[in-house]
C-alpha angles and dihedrals in degrees: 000000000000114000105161126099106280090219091057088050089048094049089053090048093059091045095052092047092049084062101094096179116031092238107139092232085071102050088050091053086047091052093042097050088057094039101061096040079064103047090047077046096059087241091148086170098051090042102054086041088052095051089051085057096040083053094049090057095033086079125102129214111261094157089202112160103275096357102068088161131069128195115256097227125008124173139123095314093051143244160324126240121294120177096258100060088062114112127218101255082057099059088052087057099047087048091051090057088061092073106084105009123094107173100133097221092053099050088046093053089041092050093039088056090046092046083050094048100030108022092216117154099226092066097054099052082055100054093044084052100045095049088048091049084042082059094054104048095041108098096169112118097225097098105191096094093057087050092055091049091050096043089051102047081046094053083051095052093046094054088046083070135236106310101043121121097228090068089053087058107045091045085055087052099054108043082046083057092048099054097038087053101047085074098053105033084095090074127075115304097352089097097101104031098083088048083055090047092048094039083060100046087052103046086056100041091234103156143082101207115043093170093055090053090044095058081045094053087049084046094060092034083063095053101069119078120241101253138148109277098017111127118159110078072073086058094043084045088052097046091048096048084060094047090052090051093052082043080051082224095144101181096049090053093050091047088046086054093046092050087053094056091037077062091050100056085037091061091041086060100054077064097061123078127176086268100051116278139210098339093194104046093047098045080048099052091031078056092057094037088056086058105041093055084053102059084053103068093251102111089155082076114043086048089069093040091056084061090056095046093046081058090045091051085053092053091051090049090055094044100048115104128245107255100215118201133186122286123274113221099228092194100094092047084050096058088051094072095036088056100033082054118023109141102350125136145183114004093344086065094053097047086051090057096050091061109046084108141036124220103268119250113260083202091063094040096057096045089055095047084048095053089038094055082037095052089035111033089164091066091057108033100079120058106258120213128211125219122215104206085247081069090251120144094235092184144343116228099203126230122267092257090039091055126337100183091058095038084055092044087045093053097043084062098051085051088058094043094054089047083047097056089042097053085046103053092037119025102024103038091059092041088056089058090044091056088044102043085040092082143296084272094090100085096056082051096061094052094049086054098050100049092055095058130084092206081081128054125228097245105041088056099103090058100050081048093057088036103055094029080057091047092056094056103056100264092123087166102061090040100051084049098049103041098038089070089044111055089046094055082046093050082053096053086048089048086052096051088046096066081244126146110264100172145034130207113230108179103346087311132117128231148182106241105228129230088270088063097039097048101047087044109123087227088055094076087057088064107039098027113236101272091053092042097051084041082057101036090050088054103048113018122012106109090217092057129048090294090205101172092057097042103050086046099042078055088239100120112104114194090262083066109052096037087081146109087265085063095049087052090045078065100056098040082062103066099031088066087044089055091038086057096049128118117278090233094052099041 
């Protein structure tokens, strides 16, 4: 029985049949149009009727279990419409639009809306009936709408149980759509609407003859030319290697997974050319191919590919342009270590080095990662790899949606490791000529320094004392080989005194745990403070940074290397951790 105001059923109906193509962004403009006549009109009653019907169709596809519907907009002020918000007096309403009206896309958003609210059958079988039909009448190419409609009636069957109907009929669509589209998935923007169809078909287990679907998916997949930005004979290989493992056909899974790979490198070659080639498309694709073969059982392959791509990650290297930036007036940094220094000698010369400068503040640094990924959201929105100079891909910094809280992490050290590279090349490199031009005195003061603190063991001092002196002087190499090794040995003995855990039993085995353990440890930041662990974590073993400590030990570290601005802070970090261990009576 209709109970609601005529006028208000016959306003609907002219904007429903102003709507020409089903897409949701019509039916809003056709609500809103009435909406806000009304509203210059005074008609308090249309217009709020209007907005109730503005905020059904305001909402997007999720597809989440129980909560199919998102709201178009949230924030602080609040939100669009979501099913549930809806009151009682509303759904009448909803239901009494169904009388008279019969586009398909309308009654399946109305009767969706209803099943969620009131979990009667009938309108489920509805809504299944009027998206399929929404399928149907819909020509435009653009095929996403109609994959929202069929995954959504799907969703409904699947919760009406096994032997409901419903599920019979849409397992029939959408095998008749599948076949119907594997034949047209060669032409412009149909590639990837029999892979939907299938994907479907897979997630809800809706077929007899898995085998059957698996050969067509290879089929497809053969179709396609190998060319540069083709990807989808990977997606049709994917989708029949699933097919073959609910067909329990092993070896025609496997042989589907290889022939993906076997795309992969394929790809990777129409980037190569007799001169070179495009050093960044071919390492990425030689990457997935790796993978790819792996997850195929053939190892023996993707272990040659990984020689190519560590040449492929060379040739990006080589390929990728200078970023220039303004210039830094040094003259400020310079005064620091005039000043900090001055005349100083002997011991005196050496304390005043180790503190030029002061451990950044993680804090900053991750404030500043946060704005910059705030101010610029394109910089942190793509997973972002790092090259070692061998080719190899030393780390990954995730994008922002992937993982925020690493992307951030990943940044901040970025942030120390610029400030690093700045105090090097300014502060600390004059303060180096300043020790060594103050006397000859310098040398004794070292070892003086050295002798009063706990950070060094009595008997490793001598090697601390040859490792910084060398430093001094210019040989960076000698330096950076001798002191890595110490100070993790001395981060262990700290550790020790601490209470805190040094070693770790693998197997029955004991074993000393290394400077990548101890310094990720929770208990690490209680001894150094944050900002002094994270200035020491970004140094020696972040990925994303100049990993030192991995890198000399690992024996990966050419001259050219070492003879940088991570060695000259190396330096100073030093002898910062040797004055931060002194005595309280001698700091």
């Amino acid at each position: 029985m209709i109970t609601m105001d005529k006028r208000l059923l016959e306003a609907c109906k002219d904007a429903v049949s102003a709507v020409k193509n089903q897409k949701m962004p019509d039916f809003l403009s056709a609500f809103r149009q009435i909406q806000d006549a009304a509203q210059k009109a005074g008609d308090q009653e249309l217009e709020k009727f209007m907005r109730l019907l503005w905020g059904v169709f305001s909402m997007y596809f999720q597809f989440a279990k129980g909560q199919p519907f998102g709201p178009l907009m949230s924030g602080p002020q609040g939100r669009t419409l979501i099913p549930e918000d809806l009151t009682s007096a509303e759904l009448a309403q909803l239901e009494e639009t169904l009388e008279g009206i019969d586009n398909p896309a309308f009654v399946a958003r109305i009767c969706d809306v209803l099943w969620i609210r009131k979990k009667n059958f009938l309108y489920a079988q509805r809504t299944i009936k009027a998206y399929l039909q929404s399928v149907d009448e819909d020509n435009d190419e653009t095929w996403v709408p109609k994959s929202e409609w069929l995954k959504r009636s799907t969703q409904i069957a699947m919760e009406l149980g096994e032997k409901a109907q419903e599920r019979q009929i849409i397992k029939q669509k959408l095998l008749q759509l599948f076949e119907d589209g594997r034949t047209k998935c060669f032409t412009d923007r149909q590639d990837y609407w029999p892979a939907t169809l299938l994907g479907l078909i897979i997630e809800n287990k809706l077929a007899d003859d898995w085998n059957d679907l698996g050969d067509k998916a290879v089929a497809i997949a053969k179709g396609f030319p190998i060319s540069p930005g083709c990807d989808a004979p990977r997606k049709y290989y994917k989708l029949a290697a699933k097919c073959y493992e609910l067909a329990n056909q092993t070896e025609k899974a496997k042989q589907a997974k290889l022939a993906l790979a076997k795309h992969w490198e394929d790809e990777a070659r129409s980037f190569k050319t007799p001169g070179g080639g495009d050093g960044f498309n071919l390492a990425h694709r030689l990457e997935k191919a790796i993978y790819a073969y792996r997850e195929a059982g053939n190892s023996a392959k993707a272990e040659q590919l990984v020689h190519e791509l560590k040449e492929a990650n060379k040739m990006a290297l080589g390929q990728m342009k200078a970023i220039t930036s303004p210039l830094i007036d040094a003259a400020p940094l310079l005064n620091i270590a005039d000043e900090g220094i001055g005349n100083k000698t002997g011991i005196a010369v050496i304390e005043a080095f180790a503190i030029l400068v002061t451990p950044f503040s993680y804090a900053h640094e991750e404030e500043s990662a946060k704005k910059m990924l705030k101010e610029h959201p394109l910089q942190g929105l793509f997973n972002t790899q790092i090259f070692t100079e061998e080719g190899n891909v030393a780390a990954t910094i995730p994008g922002m949606t992937d993982n925020y809280e690493e992307s951030i992490k990943a940044h901040a050290v970025r942030g120390y490791n610029l400030g690093q590279s700045l105090s090097a090349s300014t502060t600390l490199k004059r303060g180096i000529d300043l020790v060594v031009q103050s006397s000859d005195s310098w040398k004794d003061g070292i070892k003086e320094f050295i002798a009063s603190s706990v950070f060094v063991p009595k008997d490793r001092a001598d090697i601390y004392e040859r490792a910084i002196i060398a430093g001094f002087e210019g040989d960076l190499l000698l330096f950076t080989h001798l002191i890595v090794p110490q100070i993790e040995n001395s981060v262990r003995l700290i550790f020790g005194a601490n209470k805190l855990k040094i070693t770790a039993v693998r197997e029955g085995v004991q074993q000393e745990r290394d400077l990548n353990q101890l310094l990720t440890d929770p208990e690490a930041e209680k001894i150094f403070g944050k900002d002094l662990l994270w200035e020491m974590r970004s140094l020696l073993i972040e990925k994303t940074g100049p990993n030192l400590r991995n890198r000399v030990c690992h024996g990966l570290m050419s001259s050219a290397d070492i003879n940088n601005s991570s060695s000259i802070f190396l330096l100073w970090l030093t002898l910062h951790l040797i004055l931060g261990f002194q005595p309280n009576d001698k700091k």
